[in-house]
C-alpha positions as CSV (number, residue, x, y, z in Angstrom):
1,X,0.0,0.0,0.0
2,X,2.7,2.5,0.8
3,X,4.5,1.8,-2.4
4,X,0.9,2.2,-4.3
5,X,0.9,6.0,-2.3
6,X,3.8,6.6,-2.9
7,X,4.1,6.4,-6.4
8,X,0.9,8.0,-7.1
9,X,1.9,11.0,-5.2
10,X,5.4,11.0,-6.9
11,X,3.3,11.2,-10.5
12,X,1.0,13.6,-9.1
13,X,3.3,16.1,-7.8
14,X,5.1,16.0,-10.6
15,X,2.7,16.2,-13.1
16,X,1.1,19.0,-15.0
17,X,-1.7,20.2,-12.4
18,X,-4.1,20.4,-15.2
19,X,-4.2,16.8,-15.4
20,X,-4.2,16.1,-11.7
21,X,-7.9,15.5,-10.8
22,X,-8.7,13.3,-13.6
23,X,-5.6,11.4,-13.3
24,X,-5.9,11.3,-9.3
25,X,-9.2,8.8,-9.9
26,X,-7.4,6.6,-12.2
27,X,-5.0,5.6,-10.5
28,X,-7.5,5.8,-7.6
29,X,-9.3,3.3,-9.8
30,X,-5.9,0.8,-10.3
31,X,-5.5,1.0,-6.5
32,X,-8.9,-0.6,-5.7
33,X,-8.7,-3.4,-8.8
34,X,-5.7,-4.5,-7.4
35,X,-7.6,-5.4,-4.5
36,X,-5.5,-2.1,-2.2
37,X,-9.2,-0.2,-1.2
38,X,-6.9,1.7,1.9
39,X,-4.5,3.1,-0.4
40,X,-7.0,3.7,-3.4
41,X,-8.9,5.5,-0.7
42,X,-5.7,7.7,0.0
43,X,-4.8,8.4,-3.3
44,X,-8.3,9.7,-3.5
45,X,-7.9,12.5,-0.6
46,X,-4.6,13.8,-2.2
47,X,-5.3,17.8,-2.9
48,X,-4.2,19.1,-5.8
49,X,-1.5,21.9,-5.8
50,X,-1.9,25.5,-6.6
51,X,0.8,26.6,-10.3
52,X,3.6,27.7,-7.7
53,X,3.7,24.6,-5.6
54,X,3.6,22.3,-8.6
55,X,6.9,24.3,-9.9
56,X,8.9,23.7,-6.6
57,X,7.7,20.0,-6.5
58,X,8.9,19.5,-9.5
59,X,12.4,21.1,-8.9
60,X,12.6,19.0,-6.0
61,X,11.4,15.5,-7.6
62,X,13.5,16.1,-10.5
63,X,16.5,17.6,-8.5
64,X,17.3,15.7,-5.6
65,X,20.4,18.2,-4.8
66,X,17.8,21.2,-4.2
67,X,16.5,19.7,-1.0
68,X,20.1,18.9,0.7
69,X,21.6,22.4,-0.4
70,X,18.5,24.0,1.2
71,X,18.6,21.6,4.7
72,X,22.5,22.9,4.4
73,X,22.3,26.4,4.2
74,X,19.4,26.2,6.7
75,X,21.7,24.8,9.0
76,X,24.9,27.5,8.9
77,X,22.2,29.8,9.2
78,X,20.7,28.9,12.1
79,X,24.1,27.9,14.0
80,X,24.8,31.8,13.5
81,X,21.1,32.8,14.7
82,X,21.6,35.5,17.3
83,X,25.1,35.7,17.3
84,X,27.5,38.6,17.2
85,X,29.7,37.3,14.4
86,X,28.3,40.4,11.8
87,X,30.2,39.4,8.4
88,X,29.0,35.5,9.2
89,X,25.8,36.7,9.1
90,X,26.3,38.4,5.8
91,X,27.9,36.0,4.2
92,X,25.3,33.7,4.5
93,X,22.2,35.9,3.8
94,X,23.9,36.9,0.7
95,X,24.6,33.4,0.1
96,X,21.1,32.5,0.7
97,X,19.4,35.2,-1.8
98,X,21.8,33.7,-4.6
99,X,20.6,30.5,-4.0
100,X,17.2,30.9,-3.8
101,X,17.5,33.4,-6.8
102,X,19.5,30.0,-8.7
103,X,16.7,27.6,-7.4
104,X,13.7,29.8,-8.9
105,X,15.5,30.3,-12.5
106,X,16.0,26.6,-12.6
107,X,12.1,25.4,-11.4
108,X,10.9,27.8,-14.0
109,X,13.7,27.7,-16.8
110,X,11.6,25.9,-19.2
111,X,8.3,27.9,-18.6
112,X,7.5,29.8,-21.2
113,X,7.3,33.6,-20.0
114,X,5.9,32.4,-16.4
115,X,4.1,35.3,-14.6
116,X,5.7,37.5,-12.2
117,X,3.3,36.6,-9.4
118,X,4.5,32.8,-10.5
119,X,8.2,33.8,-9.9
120,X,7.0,35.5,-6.9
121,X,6.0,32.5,-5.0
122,X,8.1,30.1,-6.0
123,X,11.0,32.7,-5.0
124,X,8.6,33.0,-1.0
125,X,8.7,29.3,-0.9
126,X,12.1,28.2,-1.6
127,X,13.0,31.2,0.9
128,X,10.3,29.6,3.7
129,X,12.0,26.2,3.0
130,X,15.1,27.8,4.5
131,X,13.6,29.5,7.3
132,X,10.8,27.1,8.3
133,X,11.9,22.9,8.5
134,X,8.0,22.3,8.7
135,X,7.9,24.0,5.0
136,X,11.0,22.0,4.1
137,X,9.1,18.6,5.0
138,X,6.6,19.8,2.5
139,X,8.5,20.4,-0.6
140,X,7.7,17.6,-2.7
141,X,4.2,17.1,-1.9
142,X,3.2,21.0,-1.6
143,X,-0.6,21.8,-2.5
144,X,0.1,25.8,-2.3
145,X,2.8,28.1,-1.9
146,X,4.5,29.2,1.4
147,X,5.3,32.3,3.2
148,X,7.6,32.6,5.8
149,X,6.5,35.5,7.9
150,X,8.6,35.3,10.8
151,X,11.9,37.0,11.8
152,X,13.5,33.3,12.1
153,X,17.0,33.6,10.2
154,X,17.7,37.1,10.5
155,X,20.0,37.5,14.0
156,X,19.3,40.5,16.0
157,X,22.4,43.3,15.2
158,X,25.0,42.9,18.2
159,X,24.7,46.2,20.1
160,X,27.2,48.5,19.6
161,X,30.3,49.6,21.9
162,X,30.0,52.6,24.0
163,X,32.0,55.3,23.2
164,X,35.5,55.4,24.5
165,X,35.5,57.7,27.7
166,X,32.3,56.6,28.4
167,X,31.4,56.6,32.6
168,X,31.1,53.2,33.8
169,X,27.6,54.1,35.1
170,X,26.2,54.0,30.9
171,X,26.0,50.6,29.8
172,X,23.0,49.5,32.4
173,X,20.5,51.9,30.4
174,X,22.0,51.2,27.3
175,X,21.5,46.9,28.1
176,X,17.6,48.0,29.1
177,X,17.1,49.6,26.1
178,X,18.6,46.6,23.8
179,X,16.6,44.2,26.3
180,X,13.2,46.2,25.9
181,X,13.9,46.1,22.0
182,X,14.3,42.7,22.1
183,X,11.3,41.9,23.6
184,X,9.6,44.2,21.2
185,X,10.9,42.3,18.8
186,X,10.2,38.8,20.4
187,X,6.5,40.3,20.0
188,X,6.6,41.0,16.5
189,X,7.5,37.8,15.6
190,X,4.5,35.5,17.7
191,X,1.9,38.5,16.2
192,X,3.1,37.9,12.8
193,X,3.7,34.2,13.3
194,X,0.0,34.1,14.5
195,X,-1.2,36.4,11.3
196,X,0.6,33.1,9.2
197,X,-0.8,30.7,10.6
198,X,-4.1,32.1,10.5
199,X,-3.4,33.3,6.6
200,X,-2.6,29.0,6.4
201,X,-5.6,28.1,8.4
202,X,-7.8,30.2,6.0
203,X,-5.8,28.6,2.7
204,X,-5.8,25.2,4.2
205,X,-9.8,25.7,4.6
206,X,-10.1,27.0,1.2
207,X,-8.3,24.0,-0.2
208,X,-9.9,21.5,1.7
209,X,-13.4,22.9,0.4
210,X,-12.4,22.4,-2.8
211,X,-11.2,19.2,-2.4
212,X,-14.5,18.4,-1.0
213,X,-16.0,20.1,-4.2
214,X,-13.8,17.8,-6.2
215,X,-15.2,14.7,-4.5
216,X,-18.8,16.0,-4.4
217,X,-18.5,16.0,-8.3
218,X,-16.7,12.5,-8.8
219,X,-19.4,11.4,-6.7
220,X,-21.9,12.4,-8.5
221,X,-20.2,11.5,-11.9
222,X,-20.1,8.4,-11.0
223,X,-23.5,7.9,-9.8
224,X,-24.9,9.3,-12.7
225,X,-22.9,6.2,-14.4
226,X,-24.2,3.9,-12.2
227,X,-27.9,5.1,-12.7
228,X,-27.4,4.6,-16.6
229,X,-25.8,1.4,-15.8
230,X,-28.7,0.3,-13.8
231,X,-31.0,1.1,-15.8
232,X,-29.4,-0.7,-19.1
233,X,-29.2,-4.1,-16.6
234,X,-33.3,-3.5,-15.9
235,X,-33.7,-3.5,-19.5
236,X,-31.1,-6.7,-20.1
237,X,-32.9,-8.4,-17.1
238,X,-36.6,-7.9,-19.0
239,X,-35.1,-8.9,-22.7
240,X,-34.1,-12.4,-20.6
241,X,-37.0,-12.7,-18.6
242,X,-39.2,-12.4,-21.9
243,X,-36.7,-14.3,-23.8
244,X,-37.1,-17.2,-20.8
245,X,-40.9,-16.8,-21.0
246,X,-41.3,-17.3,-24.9
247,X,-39.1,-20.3,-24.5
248,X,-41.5,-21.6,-21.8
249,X,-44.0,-20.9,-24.0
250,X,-42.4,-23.0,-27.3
251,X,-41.2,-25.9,-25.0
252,X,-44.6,-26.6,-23.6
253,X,-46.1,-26.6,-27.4
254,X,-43.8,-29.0,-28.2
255,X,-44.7,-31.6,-25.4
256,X,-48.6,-31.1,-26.0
């Protein structure tokens, strides 16, 4: 069953998104006649992703590289998170705008003219990826772009030397002020973290209506079918009921 999943997510992820619903229930539909109902039932729940998320999946299915350079750069980045080493810090925030500025030419390289919004999110997600390791768990089997609306990533500037001559008496406001700004800061971050996953809570509820949408119309597709079917076994099962009865009829001639 988990090779069954598996596979059908790999070929939906990957795939064009405009064939994703109608490909979705056939291999739905291989699942159950191989006798795998729990994993035909699973295949049948996967969502569909959004243009954008279908472009990183796609880097990342294709490219198995993109996922480990991400995880690796993640990693420096947060090993300097906070510190005071300033041209560190640099160093790898430039380094992180190149690569996500390499990763988004390459997912969209053979795009013809892809929209700016298009670049746009790819460019958010690949950046989230780096920033959030719940996003980076994602890529692969991502049903809408991400957003990484934190301060996570981006060290707090080391506060700066007092002056020389400065009385000895200075640095406790100076350390309250920095401490105060800090928590300011720390503030920011859970109201805009909490704005996120509320803007995710709203997408998530968005998607999962269509997804019921989706189903609501398979089902009825398919009941229709089964209607039209029914009725065409009505009409076989009166051709050999009168079929049965006229023999009935000849075979007791031909004993009188």
């Amino acid at each position: 069953m988990a090779d069954l999943l598996a596979d059908a997510a790999a070929e939906l992820y990957e795939s064009d998104p405009d064939d994703f619903t109608q490909r979705r229930a056939e291999l739905a539909a291989r699942a159950r006649e191989a006798g795998e109902a729990a994993a035909a039932k699973q295949i049948a729940v996967l969502r569909k992703p959004t243009r954008s998320a279908w472009v990183v999946n796609r880097l990342v299915r294709t490219d198995p590289e993109v996922t480990s350079r991400l995880a690796a750069l993640s990693a420096e980045l947060h090993a300097v998170e906070g510190s005071a080493d300033g041209t560190r810090i640099r160093e790898l925030t430039a380094a992180r705008g190149r690569l996500v500025d390499e990763l988004t030419r390459q997912a969209l390289e053979d795009l013809p003219a892809p929209p700016a919004a298009l670049r746009e999110e790819v460019t958010a997600t690949l950046d989230a990826a780096i920033a959030d390791p719940a996003v980076a768990a994602r890529l692969g089997t991502l049903v809408r772009a991400e957003r990484w609306a934190g301060f996570g990533l981006a060290p707090l500037a080391p506060m700066s030397p007092l002056p020389e001559g400065a009385p000895a008496k200075e640095p406790a406001p100076v350390e309250g002020s920095a401490e105060r700004e800090r928590r300011r800061r720390e503030k920011i971050i859970e109201a805009e973290r909490a704005v996120a996953e509320a803007g995710r809570a709203a997408e998530d509820a968005a998607a999962a209506e269509q997804q019921l949408e989706d189903t609501v119309r398979r089902l009825e597709t398919e009941l229709a079918e089964a209607r039209q079917q029914l009725v065409e076994a009505r009409r076989q099962s009166y051709r050999a009921e009168s079929q049965r009865r006229r023999a009935d009829v000849t075979l007791g001639r031909l004993r009188e």
